[in-house]
N, C-alpha and C positions, 0 to 999 in steps of 0.2 A: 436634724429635722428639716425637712424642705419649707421651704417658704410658705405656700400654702396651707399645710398643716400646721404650722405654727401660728398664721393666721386665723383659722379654724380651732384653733384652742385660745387665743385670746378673747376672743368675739365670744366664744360658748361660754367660757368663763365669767365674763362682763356681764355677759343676758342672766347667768345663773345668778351672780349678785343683785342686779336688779331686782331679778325676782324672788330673792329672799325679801328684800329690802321693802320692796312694794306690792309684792303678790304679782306684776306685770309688766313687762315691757311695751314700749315703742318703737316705732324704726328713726323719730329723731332723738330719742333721749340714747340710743345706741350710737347715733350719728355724731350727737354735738359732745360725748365723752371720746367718743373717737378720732375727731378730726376726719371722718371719712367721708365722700359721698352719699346721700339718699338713697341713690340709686344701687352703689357696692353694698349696701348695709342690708338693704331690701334684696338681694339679689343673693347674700348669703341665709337670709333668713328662710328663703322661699327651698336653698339645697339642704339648711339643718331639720325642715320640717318634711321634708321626701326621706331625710336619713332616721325619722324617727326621735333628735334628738331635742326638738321646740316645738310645741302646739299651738294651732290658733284659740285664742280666750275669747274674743270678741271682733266682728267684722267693723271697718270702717263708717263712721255715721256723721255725715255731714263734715265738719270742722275738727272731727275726732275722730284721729286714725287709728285703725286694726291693733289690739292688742294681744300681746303672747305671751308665753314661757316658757322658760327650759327645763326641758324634764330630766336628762340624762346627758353624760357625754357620749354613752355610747352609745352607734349606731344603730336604728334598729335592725337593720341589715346589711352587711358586705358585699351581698348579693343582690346585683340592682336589675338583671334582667337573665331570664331561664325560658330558651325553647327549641325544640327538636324539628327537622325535615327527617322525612323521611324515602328510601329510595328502594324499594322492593323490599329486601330484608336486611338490607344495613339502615342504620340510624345515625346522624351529626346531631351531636349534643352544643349550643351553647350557651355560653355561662359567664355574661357581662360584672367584674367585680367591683368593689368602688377601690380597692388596692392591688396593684400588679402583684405584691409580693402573697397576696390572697388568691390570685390566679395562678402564679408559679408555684405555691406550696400542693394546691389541688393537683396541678399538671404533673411535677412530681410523684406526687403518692399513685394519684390512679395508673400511672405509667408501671410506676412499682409493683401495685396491686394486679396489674393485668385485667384478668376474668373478660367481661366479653369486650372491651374494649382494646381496642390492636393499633389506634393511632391516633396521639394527643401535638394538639399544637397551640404554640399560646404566643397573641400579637397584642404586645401591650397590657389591656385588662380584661381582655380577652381572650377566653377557654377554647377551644376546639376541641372534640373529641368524634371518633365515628368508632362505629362497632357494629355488631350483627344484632339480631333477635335474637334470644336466646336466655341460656343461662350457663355461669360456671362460676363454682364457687370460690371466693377469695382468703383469705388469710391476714386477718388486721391483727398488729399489735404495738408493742415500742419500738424504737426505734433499732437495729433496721426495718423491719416489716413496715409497711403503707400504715400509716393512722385511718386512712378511707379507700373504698373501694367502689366499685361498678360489680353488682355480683348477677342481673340482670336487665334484661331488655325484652319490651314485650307490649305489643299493639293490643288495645282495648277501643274494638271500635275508631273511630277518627282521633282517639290519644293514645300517648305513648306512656308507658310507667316504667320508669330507673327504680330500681331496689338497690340501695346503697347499703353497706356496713360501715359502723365506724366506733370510733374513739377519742375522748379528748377535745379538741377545738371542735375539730370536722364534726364530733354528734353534736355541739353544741350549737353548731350553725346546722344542724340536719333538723335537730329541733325547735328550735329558738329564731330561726332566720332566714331561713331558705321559703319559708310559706309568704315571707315580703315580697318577694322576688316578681317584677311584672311575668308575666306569662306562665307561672305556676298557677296550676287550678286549683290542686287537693298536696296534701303530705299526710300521710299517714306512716302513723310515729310506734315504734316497737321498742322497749324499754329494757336491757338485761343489764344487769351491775351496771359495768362501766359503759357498755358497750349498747349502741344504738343503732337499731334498724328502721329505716324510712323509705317508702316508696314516695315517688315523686313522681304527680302528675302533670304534662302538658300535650298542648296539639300536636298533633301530625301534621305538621305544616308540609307545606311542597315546595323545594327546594329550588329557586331558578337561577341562571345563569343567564347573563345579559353583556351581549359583546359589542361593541361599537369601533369603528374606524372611518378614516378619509373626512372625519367634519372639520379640518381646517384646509387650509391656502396658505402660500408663501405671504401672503398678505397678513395674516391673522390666523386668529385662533387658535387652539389645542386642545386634541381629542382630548386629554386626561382632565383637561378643566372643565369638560361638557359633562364626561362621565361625572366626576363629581358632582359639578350641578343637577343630572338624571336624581344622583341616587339621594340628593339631599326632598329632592322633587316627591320622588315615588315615597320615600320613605314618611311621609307625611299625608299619604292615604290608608285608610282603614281597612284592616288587616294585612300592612305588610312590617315586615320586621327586617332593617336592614344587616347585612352581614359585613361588607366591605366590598374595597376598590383595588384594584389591581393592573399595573401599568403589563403589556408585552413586547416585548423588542423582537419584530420580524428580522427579516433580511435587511440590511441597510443599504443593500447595494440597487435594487432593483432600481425601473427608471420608474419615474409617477410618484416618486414619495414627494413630501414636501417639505422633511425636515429626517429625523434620525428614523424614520417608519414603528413607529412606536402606537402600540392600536389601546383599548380597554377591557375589561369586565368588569361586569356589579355582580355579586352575590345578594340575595335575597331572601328570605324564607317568609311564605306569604299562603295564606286559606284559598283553599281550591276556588270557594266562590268568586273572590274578586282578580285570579290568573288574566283571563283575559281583558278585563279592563287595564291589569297594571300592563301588558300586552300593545293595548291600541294606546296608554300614556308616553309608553315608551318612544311609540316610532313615530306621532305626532310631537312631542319634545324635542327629538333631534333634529326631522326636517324643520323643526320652526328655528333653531338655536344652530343648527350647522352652516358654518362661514363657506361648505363647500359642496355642489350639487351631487357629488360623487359618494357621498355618507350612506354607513352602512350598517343595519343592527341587525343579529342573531341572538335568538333567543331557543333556550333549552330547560327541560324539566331533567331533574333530576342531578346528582353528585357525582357521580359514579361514568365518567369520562369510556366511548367505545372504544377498540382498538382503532378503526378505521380512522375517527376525528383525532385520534391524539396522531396518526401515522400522517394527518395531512398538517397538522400542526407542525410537525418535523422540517415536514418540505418547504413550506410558507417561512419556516424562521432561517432557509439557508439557501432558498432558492426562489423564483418565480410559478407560479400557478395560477391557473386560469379562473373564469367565474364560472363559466361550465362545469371544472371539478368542483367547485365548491358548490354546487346547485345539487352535486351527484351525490356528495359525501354527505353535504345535510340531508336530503334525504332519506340515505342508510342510517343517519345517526338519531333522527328524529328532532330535526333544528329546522324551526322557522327561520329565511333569512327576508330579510327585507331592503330596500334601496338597489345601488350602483355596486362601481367596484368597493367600495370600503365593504361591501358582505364578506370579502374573501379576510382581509385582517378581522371581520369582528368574529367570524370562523374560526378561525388561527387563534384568535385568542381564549375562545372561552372551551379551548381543543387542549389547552394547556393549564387545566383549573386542575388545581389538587400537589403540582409538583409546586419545589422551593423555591422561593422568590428571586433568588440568585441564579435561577435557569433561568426563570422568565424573563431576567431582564438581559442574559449572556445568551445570547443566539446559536454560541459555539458551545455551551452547556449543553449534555446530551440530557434527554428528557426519556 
């Protein structure tokens, strides 16, 4: 058992006694049997009541601090965040778990099960899936057969609805669990013996791509540290939902780099309404935060990479190109660029979204 959860079982354990004992807890009567921090004690308190498994009794009053209790050990949900972009007629599914091995069990089956889903990938506790509209039907059962499937996909207005099939754990987190999930609106739950059927609703979010390069100097700085700080930045405006960060390793050879020529992208999925704001956050961030006048962002709608931009991403990761083709390509591809030379790496890189991370970062890697 890892440290963490082992910690996580003594602490719930503790509050559960308490609260036999007394009908309620503290955060120092947890502290001073613990030996632990205020602050750790409080800080596990605030993740058992997100997981569903400690309630608030009473808020803080004066000299007398917030009281709780434990309800359960188990989680109320696995599933700590669920939501869709979508790109013409394909659909990226994702599906933040609170245990990787609850994201690779999923990625497994639905991989197994097929139907409309064609390509799963999973970083950490994190799900990926994309797939079409559609429908086709799956095939659940014991083991071999998938315990869960994806048996459609299908636009309702500005939301999306998964109709899943299942069995076993997966119905019981189809029923039981998955309606916790931030960015789930509706479930609606369909009952036969063993076997459970659930659609699941969320937004049509819009999927953006966000490329950055050239914001440091031989003096300082580093694109990938900027990127990160971007996405820690945007991700903290209303309605965006962040996806992840992604280093790319151009050409190393050119002249003009300032270090291994290594550029960025942020994936995002974010409400049509506030695109252009996260848009104008964007390229005010960087020129305020870039160590070098030469910074460069591109930004794109949508998952689904053209041939033209990924053809110039090729050339950019083995050779020299210009900012004039890159003024030409974005505009075939439908890419805002912004800034200096770094448009050309932030081009390049978000030219290269969707393949495996071991290309993106081997230049010699064909894409």
């Amino acid at each position: 058992m890892s440290r963490v959860l082992e910690r996580r079982r003594l602490l719930l354990s503790l509050m559960r006694q308490v609260t036999l004992e007394q009908g309620s807890f503290g955060i120092a009567e947890i502290a001073g049997r613990t030996a632990l921090p205020r602050s750790t004690v409080q800080d596990w308190v605030k993740r058992l009541v997100a997981e569903g498994c400690v309630a608030a009794q009473t808020d803080s009053r004066g000299r007398h601090g917030a009281r709780f209790v434990a309800i359960s050990a188990m989680p109320r949900s696995t599933c700590r965040r669920v939501f869709t972009t979508v790109d013409k007629d394909r659909v990226a599914i994702f599906h933040k778990c609170l245990s990787s091995a609850c994201a690779g069990f999923c990625a497994h089956h639905h991989r197994v099960a097929g139907g409309v889903i064609d390509a799963v990938e999973r970083d950490g506790n994190l799900l990926r899936e994309t797939g079409r509209l559609g429908r086709v039907p799956v095939e659940i059962g014991l083991f071999p057969r998938s315990a869960v499937g994806v048996v459609s996909l299908r636009r309702e207005g500005d939301l999306v609805v998964q109709e899943l099939l299942s069995i076993g754990g997966p119905a019981y987190s189809l029923s039981e669990m998955i309606a916790h999930a931030d960015g789930v609106l509706d479930v609606r739950v369909e009952r036969n013996d063993s076997a459970v059927r659930a659609e699941v609703v969320t937004r049509a979010l819009t999927h953006l791509l966000i490329g950055i390069d050239d914001t440091d100097t031989p003096g300082g700085g580093a694109t990938f540290a900027l990127a990160l700080a971007l996405l820690q930045h945007l991700a903290g405006l209303e309605g965006v939902q962040p996806i992840g960060h992604r280093v790319v390793m151009l050409d190393p050879s050119i002249q003009g780099r300032t270090a291994g020529n290594a550029c960025s992208y942020l994936e995002l999925a974010v409400e049509r309404e506030v695109l252009r704001r996260v848009e104008e956050h964007t390229v005010r961030f960087v020129g305020d935060e870039a160590f070098s006048n030469e910074w460069g962002v591109a930004v794109r709608e949508g998952f689904r990479i053209p041939a033209v931009l990924r053809e110039f991403s090729r050339r950019a990761r083995t050779g020299s190109v210009s900012r004039d083709e890159a003024m030409q390509v974005a505009e075939q591809a439908d890419v805002r660029l912004y800034g200096r030379r770094g448009a050309i790496g932030a081009l390049a890189a978000i030219g290269t979204a969707g393949v495996p991370i071991e290309a993106q970062l081997d230049p010699s890697f064909p894409i």
